[in-house]
C-alpha positions, 0 to 999 in steps of 0.5 A: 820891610814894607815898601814905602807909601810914597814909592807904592802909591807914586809907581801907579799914579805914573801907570795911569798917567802913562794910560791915559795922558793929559792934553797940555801936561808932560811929565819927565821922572828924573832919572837918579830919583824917582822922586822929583820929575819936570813938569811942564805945562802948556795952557790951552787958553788964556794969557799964557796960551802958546807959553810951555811952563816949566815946573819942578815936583818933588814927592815927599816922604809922607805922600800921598798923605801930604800933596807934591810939592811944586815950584815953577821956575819960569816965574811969569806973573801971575796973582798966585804966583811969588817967585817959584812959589805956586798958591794953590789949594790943590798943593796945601792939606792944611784947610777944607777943600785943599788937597787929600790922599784921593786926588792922583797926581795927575788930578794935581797937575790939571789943577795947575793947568787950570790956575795958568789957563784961566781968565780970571782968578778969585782971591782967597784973600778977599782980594776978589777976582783978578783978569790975568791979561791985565795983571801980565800986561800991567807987570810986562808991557810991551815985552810979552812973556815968551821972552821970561819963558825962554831963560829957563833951561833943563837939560834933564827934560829938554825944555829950551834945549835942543834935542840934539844937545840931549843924550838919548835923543827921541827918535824921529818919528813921522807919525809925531805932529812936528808943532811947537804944542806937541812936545813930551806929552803923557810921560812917565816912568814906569813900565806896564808891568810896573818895574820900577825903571825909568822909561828912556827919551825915545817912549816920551814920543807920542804918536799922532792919534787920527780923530773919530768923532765925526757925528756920522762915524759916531753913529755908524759905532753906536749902531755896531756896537748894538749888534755886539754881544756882551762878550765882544763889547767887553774885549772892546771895553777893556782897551778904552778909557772911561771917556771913551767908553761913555762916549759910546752910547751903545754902552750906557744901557748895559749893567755889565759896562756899568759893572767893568767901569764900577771895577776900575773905581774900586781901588784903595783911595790912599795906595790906589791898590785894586781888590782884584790884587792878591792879599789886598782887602778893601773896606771903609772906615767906622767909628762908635758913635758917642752921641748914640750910646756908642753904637757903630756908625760908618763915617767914610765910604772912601774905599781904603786897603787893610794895608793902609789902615793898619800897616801905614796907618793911615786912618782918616777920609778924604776929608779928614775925617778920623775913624778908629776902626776899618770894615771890609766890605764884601764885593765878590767871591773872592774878595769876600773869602781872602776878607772874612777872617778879617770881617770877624775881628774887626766886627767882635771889635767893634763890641768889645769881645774876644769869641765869634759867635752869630750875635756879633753879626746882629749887634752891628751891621743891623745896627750901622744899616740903621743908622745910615736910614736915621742919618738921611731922615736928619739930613732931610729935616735941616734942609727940608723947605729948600727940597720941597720948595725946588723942583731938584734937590740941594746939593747937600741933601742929594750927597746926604741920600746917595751916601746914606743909600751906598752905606745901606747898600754895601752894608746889606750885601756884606751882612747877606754874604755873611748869613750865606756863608753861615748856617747858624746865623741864618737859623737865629734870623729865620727864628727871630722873623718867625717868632714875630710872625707866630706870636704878637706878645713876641713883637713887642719892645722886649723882643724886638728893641728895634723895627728898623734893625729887624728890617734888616732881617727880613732882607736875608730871611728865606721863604719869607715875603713881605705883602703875599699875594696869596692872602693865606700867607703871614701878611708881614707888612700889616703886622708891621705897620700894626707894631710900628702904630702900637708903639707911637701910642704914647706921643699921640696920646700925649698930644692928643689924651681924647683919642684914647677913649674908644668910640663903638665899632659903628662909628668911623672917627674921621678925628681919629684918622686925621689927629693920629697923622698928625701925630705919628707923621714926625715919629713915622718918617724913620719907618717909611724911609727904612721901608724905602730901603728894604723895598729897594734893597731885596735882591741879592742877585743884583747887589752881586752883580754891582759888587754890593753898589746901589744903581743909579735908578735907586738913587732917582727913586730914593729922591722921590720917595723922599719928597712923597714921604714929606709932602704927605697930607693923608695915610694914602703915602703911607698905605702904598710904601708899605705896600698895602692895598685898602678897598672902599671902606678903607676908612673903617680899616684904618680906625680898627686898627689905630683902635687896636693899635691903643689897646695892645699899646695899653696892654703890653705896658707902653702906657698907662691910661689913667683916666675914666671911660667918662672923663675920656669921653668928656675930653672926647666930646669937646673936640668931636660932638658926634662920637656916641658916649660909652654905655651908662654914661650920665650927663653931668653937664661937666661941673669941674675941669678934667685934670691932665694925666701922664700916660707915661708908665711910672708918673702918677703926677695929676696937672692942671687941667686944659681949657676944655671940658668939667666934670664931676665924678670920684673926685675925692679918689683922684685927690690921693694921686695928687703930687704937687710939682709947681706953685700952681698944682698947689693952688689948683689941689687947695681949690678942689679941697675946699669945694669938697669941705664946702660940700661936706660942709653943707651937707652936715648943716643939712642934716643938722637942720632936718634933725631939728626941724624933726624936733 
């Protein structure tokens, strides 16, 4: 039978109580049960500054799903408290920004701390802010508050008692500051191998710590710990805790500190196991996206056990949000051998199939990388004006890009390790990225759905490199960015029908370059940001040394890229994050390849042009004088309007035509391709139809009238 949650959970969170204690808050665990403990609490400022609080915990049966429960039993008046009742958001899961299975137990404690050691406490209420000197002033007066303190006894951890009235007394040790704010202090009961038994009184001492924070000794180990080898700095390391070691500067600049503090945080958020433990597999949560045609998405990054998910059920984030299926991520050698088996199945879950086979692999992990880069460019449309407006970010677009760079991330260094460890799939990717290489009719939509998902293949693909500097070698990102235009076509024709009439080769339309930006640049931005990632993201050495986490600096980088992609005004942005390098007559490349980009477009089926050289060109015209005329065109000084065309494959529909040019030619062929939708294209087919039996009618008159004058 497994071992309840609370008891796995509760023995840990002691541990690291007990590791590093907390100023002002002791812990006494009862003896008989585990589960209740003394807490006593002494505000280091504020009203009750000097006073020793004491409070009762009981761990329920459900923790750390449900929060302690704490009642106080020195009732000193306070807005939040009702008798030994404690309001406290940290001790209610029931509403947003209340207490979750992340927060340890000593995380709650200083909670209450603080709710005791403030000046002011607002009211969730409306009730506003209310000045705690005041508030006990105005319900004690004169009295003061030691004298409410002071009637509470416990004899199980000694408050108000004397120590001598108390079995098992704490020995007497010089070293211990004999203060009245010294009392227990970083209690707990468990050992450090994690036997289950409580400590006695006499480890409830603890001995005074000398203080070296003194500016010039600090220097003095910053300037030692330089000298120091890796080696020696990680020996060091593994003895302190994280304030410690960040207080050291020494440590800052080293990715093997980086990585030992990224260890400590890589512990399953609801049984505070780490990956380092035996049979412990770690991995986040994913849903199939509704709104996506039920495509896999991740929905937490909040680090969590296969032992919670599937043995406790426990299937929910920090926040509260639900998820149905649990991914292991890969993290190390190690890690990554005990979670494959489990990889597999919970992958072939998430497409609903029984066999393992390499296709499993493409049709998610690509797929979620996506989603992750879709997700951010989102998150960055909703908050745009206030991003480009400050000189920062907002603090939910800088929370959107680090979770959407992590999820990038730690989803990359999986799908790497997987077609490492697998021949077949790094066969079937290295064929997929050769085939778009080799072949341009193999670039297409049918071949390749998805360019941000094919991205992804470039990431793990051998031998292939993304802008060359040996110009004989596939220049992968100009066939990119080529296919990426080709399939924007369509949405630039359809804000722009001239740009589909093809000026000569000696003319550079600055039109043409101008009016397509500002067509692609919405459509463009998902490409640019998932071009950002790869480029961030293509070292596999690094992401194994972080244990598949993104660095601090790619978060930096990621918010400027982000800021550089939106307040483009010119192809410039684009040319340099796809890496490509235009000379002087950079202007004459470009319009041949948003030229060439229309004509693949048209031949591969992603549009159909309907209209004729000479009415393209007499759209053309309106908007651009200067663009020279297709050969044999004839000036008819536009007699009748140009009609709308869709471009879209399979709608033949005719419109009205827009204010703009007219036109006169085959008029009565374009009348058998008219579908009247609306009151209007009836009126406008009418209008056209009796200009033509008007012609024909005079033209019959015509003839009749030269028949008799011949007569």
């Amino acid at each position: 039978m497994a071992t309840p949650p609370w008891k796995v959970r509760l023995h840990r969170d002691l541990k690291d109580l007990a590791k590093e204690p907390l100023k002002g808050i002791d812990v006494v665990v009862d003896e008989q049960d585990m589960q209740r403990m003394c807490l006593v609490l002494s505000p280091l400022c504020g009203p009750y500054q000097g006073l020793k609080l004491h409070l009762d915990v009981k761990i329920p049966a459900k923790y750390p799903t449900d929060p302690p429960k704490v009642t106080i039993q020195t009732p000193v008046p306070h807005p939040n408290v009702i008798g030994s009742w404690i309001c406290c958001d940290i001790l209610n899961h029931q509403f947003f920004g209340g207490y979750t299975p992340g927060y340890l137990l000593g995380y709650v404690f200083l909670q209450l701390l603080s709710l005791f050691s403030s000046d002011n406490i607002e009211q969730s209420d409306g009730g506003g802010n209310v000045n705690l000197q005041s508030y006990s002033k105005m319900y004690l007066g004169p009295r003061g508050l030691k004298p409410l303190v002071e009637r509470y006894r416990c004899p199980k951890c000694g408050f108000n008692v004397s120590f001598s009235a108390v079995d098992t007394a704490v020995i007497k040790c010089k070293e211990i500051e004999k203060k009245e704010d010294t009392n227990l202090f970083g209690v707990l009961g468990l050992d450090v191998d994690g036997d289950e038994d409580v400590l006695p009184l006499e480890a409830l001492a603890r001995p005074k710590r000398k203080q070296h924070g003194k500016p010039a000794l600090k220097n003095v180990v910053d300037m030692m710990c330089e000298r120091l080898n890796v080696d020696c700095r990680m020996e060091i390391i593994d003895k302190l805790d994280d304030r410690e070691i960040m207080s050291v500067k020494a440590f800052d600049k080293s990715v093997e500190i980086y990585t030992r503090l990224l260890e400590r945080r890589l512990k399953c958020f609801f049984l505070r196991k780490t990956f380092r433990e035996k049979d412990v597999v770690l991995g986040i949560g994913v849903n199939l996206d509704s709104l996506n045609k039920l495509k896999p998405t991740v929905v937490s990054l909040d680090v969590l056990s296969h032992e919670s998910f599937s043995v406790y059920s426990h299937n929910k984030s920090l926040l509260g949000v639900s998820f149905q299926y649990f991914l292991p991520l890969a993290l190390d050698d190690e890690h990554f051998k005990r979670a494959k088996g489990l990889m597999q199945s919970s992958l072939m879950n998430l497409v609903h199939v029984k066999t393992w086979s390499p296709q499993v692999v493409l049709e998610t992990l690509p797929v979620m990388m996506n989603l992750m880069v879709l997700r951010l460019v989102q998150s960055c449309d909703r908050h745009k004006a206030s991003f480009l407006k400050s000189s920062g970010s907002s603090h939910q677009l800088m929370k959107a890009s680090e979770f959407a760079l992590e999820g990038y991330c730690l989803l990359y260094h999986l799908f790497s390790k997987l077609v490492r460890d697998d021949q077949e799939l790094a066969n079937l990717i290295q064929q997929k990225v050769q085939d778009f290489i080799d072949n341009i009719e193999l670039r297409g939509k049918n071949a390749v759905p998805d360019l941000g998902e094919f991205l992804t293949y470039l990431l793990v693909t051998k031998d292939v490199e993304w802008q060359p500097k040996d110009k004989e070698k596939p220049q992968v990102s100009k066939m990119f960015l080529g296919e990426s235009l080709t399939r924007r076509v369509l949405w630039c024709l359809k804000d722009f029908p001239h740009l589909a009439y093809i000026e000569p080769e000696n003319y550079p339309s600055e039109l043409r370059i101008r009016q397509t930006f500002q067509a692609c640049k919405t459509s463009m931005k998902l490409i640019l940001f998932q071009v950002n990632f790869f480029n961030m993201t293509r070292s596999t050495e690094e992401f194994d040394q972080r244990y598949g986490f993104p660095s601090e600096a790619m978060t930096k980088k990621l918010m400027r890229l982000m800021k550089d992609v939106y307040k483009a005004r010119d192809w410039d942005v684009y040319f340099r994050i796809f890496g490509l390098e235009f000379d002087s007559g950079w202007k004459w490349q470009l319009v041949r390849l948003l030229k060439k980009s229309i004509e693949s477009s048209e031949k591969r089926g992603y549009h159909v042009l309907r209209y004729t050289q000479s009415e393209l060109y007499e759209l053309r015209r309106a908007v651009e004088p200067t663009c020279p005329p297709p050969q044999g065109w004839v000036n008819n000084c536009g007699k009748y309007p140009v009609p709308q065309k869709s471009f879209f494959p399979g709608d033949e529909t005719l419109r009205p035509p827009k204010k703009g040019p007219l036109f006169h030619e085959e008029l009565t062929k374009d009348m058998s391709m008219y579908k009247a939708r609306d009151w209007e294209s009836e009126l406008y087919e009418l209008r056209n139809w009796l200009v033509l039996l008007q012609k024909d009618v005079l033209t019959a008159v015509a003839k009749l009238w030269a028949v008799n004058l011949q007569g």
